[in-house]
N, C-alpha and C positions, 0 to 999 in steps of 0.2 A: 749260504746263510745257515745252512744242515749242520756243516762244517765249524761254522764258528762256536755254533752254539753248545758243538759238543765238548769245547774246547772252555768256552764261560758260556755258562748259562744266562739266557735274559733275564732282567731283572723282576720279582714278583710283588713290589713292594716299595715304595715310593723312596727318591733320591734326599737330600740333605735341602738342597734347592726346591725341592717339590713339598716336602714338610715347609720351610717358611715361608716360602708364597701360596700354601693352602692348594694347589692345587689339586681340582679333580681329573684324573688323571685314569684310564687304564691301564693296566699293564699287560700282554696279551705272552708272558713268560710262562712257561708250560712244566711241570713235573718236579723238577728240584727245586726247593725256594730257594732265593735267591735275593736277599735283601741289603744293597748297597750300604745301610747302616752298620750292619754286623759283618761284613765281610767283606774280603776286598776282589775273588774269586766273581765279579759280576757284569755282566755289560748291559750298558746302561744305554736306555732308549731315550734319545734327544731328538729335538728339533731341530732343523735342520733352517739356518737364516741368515743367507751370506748377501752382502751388497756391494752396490761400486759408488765409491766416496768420489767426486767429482764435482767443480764448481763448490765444492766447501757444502755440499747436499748430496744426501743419499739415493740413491736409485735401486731400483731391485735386480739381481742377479739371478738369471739373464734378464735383461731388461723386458718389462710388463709394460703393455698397452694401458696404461691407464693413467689418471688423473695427475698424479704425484710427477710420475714422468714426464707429461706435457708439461706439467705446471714448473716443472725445473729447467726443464730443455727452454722453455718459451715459444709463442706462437712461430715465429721464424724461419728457429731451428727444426720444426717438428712437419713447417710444411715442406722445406727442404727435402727431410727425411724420406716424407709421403710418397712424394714425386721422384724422386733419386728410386726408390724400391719400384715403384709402378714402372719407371724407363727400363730398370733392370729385368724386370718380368716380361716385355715386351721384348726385348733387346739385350739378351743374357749372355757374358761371354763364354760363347762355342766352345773352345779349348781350355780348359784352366788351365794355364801353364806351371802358377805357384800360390803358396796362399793368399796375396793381395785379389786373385781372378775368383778364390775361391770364396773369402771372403766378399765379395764386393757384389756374387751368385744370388747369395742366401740373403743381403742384409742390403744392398743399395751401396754408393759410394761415398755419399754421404753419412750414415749412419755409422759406416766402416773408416771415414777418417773422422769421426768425434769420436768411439769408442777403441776400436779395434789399431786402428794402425800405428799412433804412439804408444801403445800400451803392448804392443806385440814386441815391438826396436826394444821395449824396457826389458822385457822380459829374454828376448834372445840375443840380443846385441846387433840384431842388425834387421834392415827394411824386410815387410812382406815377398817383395818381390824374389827377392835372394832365398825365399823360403820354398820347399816343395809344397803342393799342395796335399800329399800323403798326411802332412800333420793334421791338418782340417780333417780329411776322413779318419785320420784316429779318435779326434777327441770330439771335434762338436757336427759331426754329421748328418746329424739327424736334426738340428736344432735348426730353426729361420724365425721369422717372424710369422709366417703361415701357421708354423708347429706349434708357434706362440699361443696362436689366438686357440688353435682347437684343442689344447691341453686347458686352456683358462674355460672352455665350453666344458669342455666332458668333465672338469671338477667339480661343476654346479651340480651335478647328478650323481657322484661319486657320495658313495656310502660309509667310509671310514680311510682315515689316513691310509692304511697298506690296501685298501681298495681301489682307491685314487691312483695308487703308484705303480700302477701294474701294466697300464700303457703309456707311461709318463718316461720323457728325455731323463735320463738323472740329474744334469744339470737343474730338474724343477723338481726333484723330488723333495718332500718338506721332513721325514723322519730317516733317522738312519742308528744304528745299530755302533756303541763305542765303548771299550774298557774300561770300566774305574778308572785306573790309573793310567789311560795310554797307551795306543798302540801295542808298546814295546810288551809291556802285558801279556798279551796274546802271544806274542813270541818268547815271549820268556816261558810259560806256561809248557809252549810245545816241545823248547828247549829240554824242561824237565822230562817231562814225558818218554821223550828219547832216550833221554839218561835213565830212566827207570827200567825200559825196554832193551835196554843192553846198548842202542847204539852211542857212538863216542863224536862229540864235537870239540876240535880244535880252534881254539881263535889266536888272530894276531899270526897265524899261517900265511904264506905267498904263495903263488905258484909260479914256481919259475923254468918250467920245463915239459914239454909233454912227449913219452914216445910212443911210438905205433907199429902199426905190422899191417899192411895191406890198409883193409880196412875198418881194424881194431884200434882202439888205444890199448896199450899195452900196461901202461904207467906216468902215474904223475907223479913230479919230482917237485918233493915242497920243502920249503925253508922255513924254520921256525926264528920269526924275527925277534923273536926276546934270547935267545940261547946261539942264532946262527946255525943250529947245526940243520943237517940236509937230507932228509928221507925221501925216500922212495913211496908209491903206495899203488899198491896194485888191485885193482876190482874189477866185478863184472860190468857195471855201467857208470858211466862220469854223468854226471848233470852242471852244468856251467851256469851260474846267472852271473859273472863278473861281466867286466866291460868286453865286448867283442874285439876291441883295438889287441886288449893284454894279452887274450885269450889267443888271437892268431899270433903275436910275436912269442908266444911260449912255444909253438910248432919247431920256431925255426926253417930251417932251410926243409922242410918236412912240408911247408905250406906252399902253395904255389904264386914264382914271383906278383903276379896280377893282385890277390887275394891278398898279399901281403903289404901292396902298396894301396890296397882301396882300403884295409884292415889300418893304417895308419894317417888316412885320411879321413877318419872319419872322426866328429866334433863332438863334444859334451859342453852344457852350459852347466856351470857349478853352482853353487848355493848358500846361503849365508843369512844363519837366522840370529838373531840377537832377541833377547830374551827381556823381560822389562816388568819389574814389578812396582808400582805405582799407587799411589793413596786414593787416588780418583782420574776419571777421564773426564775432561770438558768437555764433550760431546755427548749429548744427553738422550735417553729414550726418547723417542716422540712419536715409539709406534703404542698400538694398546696389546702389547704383549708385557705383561709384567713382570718386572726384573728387580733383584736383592737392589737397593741403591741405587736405582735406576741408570744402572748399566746399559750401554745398547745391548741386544739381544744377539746381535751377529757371530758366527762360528768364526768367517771370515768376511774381512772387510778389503774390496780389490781399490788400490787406491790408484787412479788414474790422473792426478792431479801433475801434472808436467815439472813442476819447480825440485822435485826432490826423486831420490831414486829409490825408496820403496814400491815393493811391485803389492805386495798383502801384505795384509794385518790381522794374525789370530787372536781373536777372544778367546784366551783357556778358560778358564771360567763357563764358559756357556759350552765348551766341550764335555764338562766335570767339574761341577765344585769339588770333588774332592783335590784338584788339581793345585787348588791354591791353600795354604795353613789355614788363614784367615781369610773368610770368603765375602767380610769386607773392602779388604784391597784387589787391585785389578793387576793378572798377570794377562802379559801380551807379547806376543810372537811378532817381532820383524821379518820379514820374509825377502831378501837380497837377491837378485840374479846375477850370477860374474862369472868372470871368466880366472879360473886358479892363477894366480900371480900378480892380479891387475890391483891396482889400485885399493878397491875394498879389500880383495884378499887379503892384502896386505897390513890393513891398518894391523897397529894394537887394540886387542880387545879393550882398553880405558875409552883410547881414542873410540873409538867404532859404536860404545854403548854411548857415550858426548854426542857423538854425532846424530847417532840413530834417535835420541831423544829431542834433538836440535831438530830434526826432520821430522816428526809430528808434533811440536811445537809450533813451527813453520806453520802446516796446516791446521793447526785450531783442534789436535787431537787430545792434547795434553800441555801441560805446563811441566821444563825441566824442574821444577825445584819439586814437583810430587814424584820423580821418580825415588826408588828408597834403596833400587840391587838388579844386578846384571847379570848378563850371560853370553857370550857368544860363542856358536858352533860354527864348524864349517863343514860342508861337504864336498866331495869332487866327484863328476861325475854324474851327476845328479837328473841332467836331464839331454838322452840322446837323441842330435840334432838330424834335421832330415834337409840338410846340406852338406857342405864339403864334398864328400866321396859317395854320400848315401844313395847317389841313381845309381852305382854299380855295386849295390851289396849282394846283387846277385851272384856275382862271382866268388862272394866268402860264402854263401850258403850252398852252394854247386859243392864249395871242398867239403863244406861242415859235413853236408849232408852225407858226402860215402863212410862215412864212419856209423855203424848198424849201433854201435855203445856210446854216444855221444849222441848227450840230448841239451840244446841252449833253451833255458827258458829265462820268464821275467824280462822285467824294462829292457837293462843292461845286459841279460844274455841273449837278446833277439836285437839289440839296438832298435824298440820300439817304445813310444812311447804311452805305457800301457797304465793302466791303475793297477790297486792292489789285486784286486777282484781276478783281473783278467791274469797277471800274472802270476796270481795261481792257480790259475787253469790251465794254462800252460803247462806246469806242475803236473795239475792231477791228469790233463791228456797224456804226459811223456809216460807218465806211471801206468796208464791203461793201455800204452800200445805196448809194454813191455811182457803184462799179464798176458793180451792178447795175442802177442807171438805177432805183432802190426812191424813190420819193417820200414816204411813210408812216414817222413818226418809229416807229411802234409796237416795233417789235420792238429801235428801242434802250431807250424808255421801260419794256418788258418785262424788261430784266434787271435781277436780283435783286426782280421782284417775289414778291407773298407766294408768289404758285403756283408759283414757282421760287426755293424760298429758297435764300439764293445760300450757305450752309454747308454744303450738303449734297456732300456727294464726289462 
């Protein structure tokens, strides 16, 4: 948090949004002003109000013990629920073999096939079962409905939003800390920084070769893909966050055959966000949170609804007005799960924005004729899977490891699936065992493991 802020200062001075809905508001930004109106150098403290769109009705994310929920779910479904969690608490499966056991631990089986288990197949392409259960301890291992009830207790008593948040799952956390303009922001900012500091970044780089000497890397061999030509680069330490598949076929015959065939087994689910600027949304606030044109208020919106293949839906606008020119119109993030080549990959971007429009349309999210402008991105890589080859990644970190100059961090340089948070801490560990004279990857390979699971405040 120390870190970001040195980077953009929090805001001291109310947002664009926050002037026309009056709100009173603190701001709890410290030393530099920092006023979103007059500058763009700022990050901006939001609300934090994400849902699961479901039955054509909202539900809270993660799901809340209360009124709205029963009253959506119906008496039925709810005592199903009850009873499924009570048999599971009684009668818990002993081994989790993968994430359907682990899911099914924390939430019942019923509650895990209305929310959890077509919503998991959307997002990764294939059933619970096929899944390790390492993913659940990455991301929501701390969270049940147990954690439910006693985070909804202890906020009765909680004294200020960042008071509240300080033994709260993140998944419930209600403020969070965001750039003017978008992530990218922050990275851009650092970017400079470097460049002021003498260091130099190349982009549009590959790596297509690495050699070594015992248990040194000696040199990496990069191709510049705009010009083709092929340098060498020689340093004292390599840091890796690319994908771990690329990064062991760069070895070569340098890598050992084992490591090399689990390094090539191992899955990525890609990503596909369409972008959607629109004159209004059909779906209307109906929380008492007030919003410019009564927008819903959600960051993100998780759409669980079976008929269509949206997995989320981003409100930018409630990330940052300043996100959008006119903060009368609604831009919104489609959010896609695919596999590179398939089908979605594939469309043309015409097709794919028709489409993606056609699919909240479907749901009663929008009307195609208010869409007015598009966009689609694609990613690869985007989220690595804990199947395939992933139970013997031990044998890529056995080679990784005897290299003393060779540090992987981040999602894709650990094949974990980490936040932003955690993988940069990854980051700042590899940089402290380096000062420290630490030879022992351990205690980068230790974050966000299960015993530290990294959502926890």
């Amino acid at each position: 948090m120390r870190w970001w802020q040195r980077i953009l200062p929090l805001q001291t001075a109310p947002s664009k949004d926050d002037l026309i809905l009056k709100r009173n508001v603190s701001y709890p930004g410290k030393g530099v002003p920092a006023d979103p109106e007059k500058a763009d150098g700022v990050m901006l403290l939001r609300n934090r109000i994400s849902r699961i769109f479901f039955l054509r009705k909202f539900f809270n994310y993660p799901l809340s013990l209360n009124y709205g929920t029963f009253a959506n779910l119906g008496i039925k479904r709810v005592v199903k629920i009850a009873l499924s969690y009570f048999k599971i608490n009684i009668f818990p499966v002993k081994n989790e073999k993968n994430l359907e056991d682990f899911f099914i631990n924390r939430f019942g089986e019923e509650l895990y096939s209305t929310f959890f288990k077509d919503y998991t197949l959307k997002v990764w392409g294939i059933p619970c079962d096929e899944i390790g259960a390492e993913w659940g301890a990455q991301r929501i291992q701390g969270l049940s409905i147990t954690r439910a009830i006693t985070d909804v207790v202890k906020s009765l008593w909680a004294k200020s939003a960042f008071d509240e948040q300080k033994n709260v799952e993140t998944s419930l956390i209600k403020q969070f800390m965001y750039p003017k303009l978008g992530p990218g922001q922050l990275w851009e900012k650092v970017a400079q920084i470097v460049i002021e500091k003498g260091g130099e970044i190349h982009l549009k780089h590959k790596l297509t070769g690495i050699k070594c000497d015992g248990g040194t890397i000696t040199e990496a061999i990069i191709r510049d893909e705009a010009s083709n030509n092929i340098m060498p680069v020689k340093a004292d330490y390599f840091f890796s966050t690319m994908p771990v598949r690329d990064l062991i076929s760069a070895f070569g015959p340098a890598a050992p055959e084992k490591a090399r065939k689990t390094a090539e087994g191992l899955v990525y689910r890609d990503f596909i966000t369409v972008g959607l600027l629109a004159k209004k949304l059909k779906i209307k606030n109906m929380t008492d949170i007030p919003t410019i044109n009564g927008i819903v208020p959600d960051n993100w919106i998780y759409i669980q609804e079976k008929e269509v293949k949206i997995g989320r839906l981003q409100i930018f606008n409630n990330w940052s007005p300043y996100l959008v020119s006119d903060i009368n119109n609604v831009w919104v993030g489609l959010e896609y799960f695919c596999n590179e080549g398939d089908g979605l990959w594939n469309k043309k971007d015409s097709d794919f924005m028709e489409f993606a429009a056609g699919e909240l349309s479907k749901i009663d999210i929008l009307e195609k004729e208010d869409v007015m402008d598009g966009i689609v991105l694609r990613f690869s890589k985007v989220y690595p899977a804990y199947f395939g080859t992933y139970n013997q990644f031990n044998l890529i970190r056995d080679f990784v490891d005897t290299f003393g100059n060779l540090f992987l961090i981040g999602r894709n340089g650990m094949h974990r699936y980490n936040n932003m948070d955690h993988s940069m801490l990854s980051a700042m560990t590899a940089v402290e065992n380096i000062i420290n004279g630490v030879k022992s990857k351990d205690a980068i390979w230790a974050t966000n493991s299960e015993t530290e699971y990294h959502e926890k405040k």
